[in-house]
N, C-alpha and C positions, 0 to 999 in steps of 0.2 A: 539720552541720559534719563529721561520723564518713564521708558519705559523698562529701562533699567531697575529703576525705585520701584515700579510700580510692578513687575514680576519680584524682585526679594520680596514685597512686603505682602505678594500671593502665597508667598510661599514658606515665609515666616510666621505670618498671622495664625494657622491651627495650629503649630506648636507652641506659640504665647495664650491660647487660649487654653488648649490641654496645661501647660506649666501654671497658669492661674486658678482653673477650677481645684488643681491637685493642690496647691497650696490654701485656698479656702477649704478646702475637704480635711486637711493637714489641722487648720486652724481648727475646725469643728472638731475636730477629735480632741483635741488637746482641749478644750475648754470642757468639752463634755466629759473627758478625766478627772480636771481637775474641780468640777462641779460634784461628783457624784464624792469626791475622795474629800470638799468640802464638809459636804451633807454627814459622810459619813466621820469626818474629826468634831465637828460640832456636835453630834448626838454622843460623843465621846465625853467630849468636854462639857457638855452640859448634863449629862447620864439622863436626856428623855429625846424623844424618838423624834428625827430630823428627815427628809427628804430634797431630792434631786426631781424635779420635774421640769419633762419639756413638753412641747409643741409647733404646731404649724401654725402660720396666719399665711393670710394670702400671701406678704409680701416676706417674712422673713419666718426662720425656725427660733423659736426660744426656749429660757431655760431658767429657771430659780430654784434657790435655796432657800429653803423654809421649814422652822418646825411644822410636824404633822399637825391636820386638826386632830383636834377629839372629840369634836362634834359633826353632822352632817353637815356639806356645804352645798351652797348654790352657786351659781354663775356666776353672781359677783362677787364670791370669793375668789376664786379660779379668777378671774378680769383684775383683780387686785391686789396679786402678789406680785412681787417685787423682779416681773419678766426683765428679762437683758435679751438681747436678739443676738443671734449667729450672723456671722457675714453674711451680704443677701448673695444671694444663688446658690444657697444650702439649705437641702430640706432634709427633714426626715424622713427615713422609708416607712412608710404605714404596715401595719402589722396586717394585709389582706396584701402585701405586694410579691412580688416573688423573691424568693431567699437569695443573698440572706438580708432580710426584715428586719425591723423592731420588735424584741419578744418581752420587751419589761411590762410591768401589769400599767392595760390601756383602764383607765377608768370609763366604765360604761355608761355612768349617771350623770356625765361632764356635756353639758350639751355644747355643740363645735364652737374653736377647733377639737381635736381629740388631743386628749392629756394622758400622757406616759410618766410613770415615777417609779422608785425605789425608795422604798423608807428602811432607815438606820436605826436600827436599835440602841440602848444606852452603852452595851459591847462594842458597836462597830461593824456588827454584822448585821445582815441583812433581816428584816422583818418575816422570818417563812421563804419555803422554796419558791412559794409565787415571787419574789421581788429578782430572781437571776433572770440573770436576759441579759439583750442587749439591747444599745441605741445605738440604730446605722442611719447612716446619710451619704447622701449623692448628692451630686452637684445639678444644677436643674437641665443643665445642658449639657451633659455626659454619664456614664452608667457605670463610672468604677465607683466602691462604697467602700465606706470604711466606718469602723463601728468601735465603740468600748464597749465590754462584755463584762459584767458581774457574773464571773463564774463558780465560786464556790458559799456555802455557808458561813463561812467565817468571815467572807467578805473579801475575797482577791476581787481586784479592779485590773484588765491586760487592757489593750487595744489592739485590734485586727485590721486585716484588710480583705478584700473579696472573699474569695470560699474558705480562709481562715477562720472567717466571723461565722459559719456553723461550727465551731468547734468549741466547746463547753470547758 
């Protein structure tokens, strides 16, 4: 009987773990839609420019909504916006990974982790064609990805999955 349990639970085990990462990958999309499409009603409703910014830390992927500065920032600006974390075992794919990547503007002058954002203009639409992209994520333990993509100027927000998220 002892080995009974213990072959189903050989053999149920990688499908409960594929069914779980797919579900936090599930979770990360959705929050990351509904973050970006935040960013983007608040610069609406407030008519001055709002963003969507995420990141990695060791242990989790994060993400906040905040108006833009309009000043230059340091490190401890970045350290002291109002992050929320992704389920853990969800990262971002770094924009030097293989496609399809994160291609929203990485700010360069952020010292680590590395900071990705889109900023919303008082329209709704995106700050310049620099702000289209997207944000993908993977699960840390498996290589399917799935991403939301700011595709147009006006500001369409889709969601994709694998070789869909090349598609503009």
């Amino acid at each position: 009987m002892m080995i009974s349990i213990g072959i189903l639970a050989a053999i149920a085990a990688p499908s409960w773990l594929s069914f779980a990462n797919n579900q936090r990958l599930n979770a990360a999309q959705s929050i990351a839609l509904s973050t970006l499409r935040m960013a983007q009603s608040n610069a609406k409703r407030t008519q001055s420019m709002w963003q969507a910014t995420f990141r990695n830390t060791t242990r989790f992927a994060q993400y906040a909504v905040h108006q833009s500065p309009t000043t230059s920032t340091d490190a401890a600006y970045w350290n002291n916006l109002p992050w929320q974390n992704f389920e853990e075992g969800v990262r971002i794919v770094d924009n030097s990974e293989p496609e399809p990547r994160t291609t929203l503007t990485k700010l360069t002058a952020i010292p680590e982790p590395d900071v990705y954002r889109v900023q919303f203009k008082h329209q709704g639409n995106p700050n310049g064609l620099g702000e289209l992209g997207r944000i993908t994520f993977v699960s840390r333990s498996g290589d399917r990805k799935k991403c939301v993509v700011v595709s147009t100027v006006l500001g369409s927000i889709r969601q994709a999955e694998g070789t869909e998220c090349n598609q503009t």
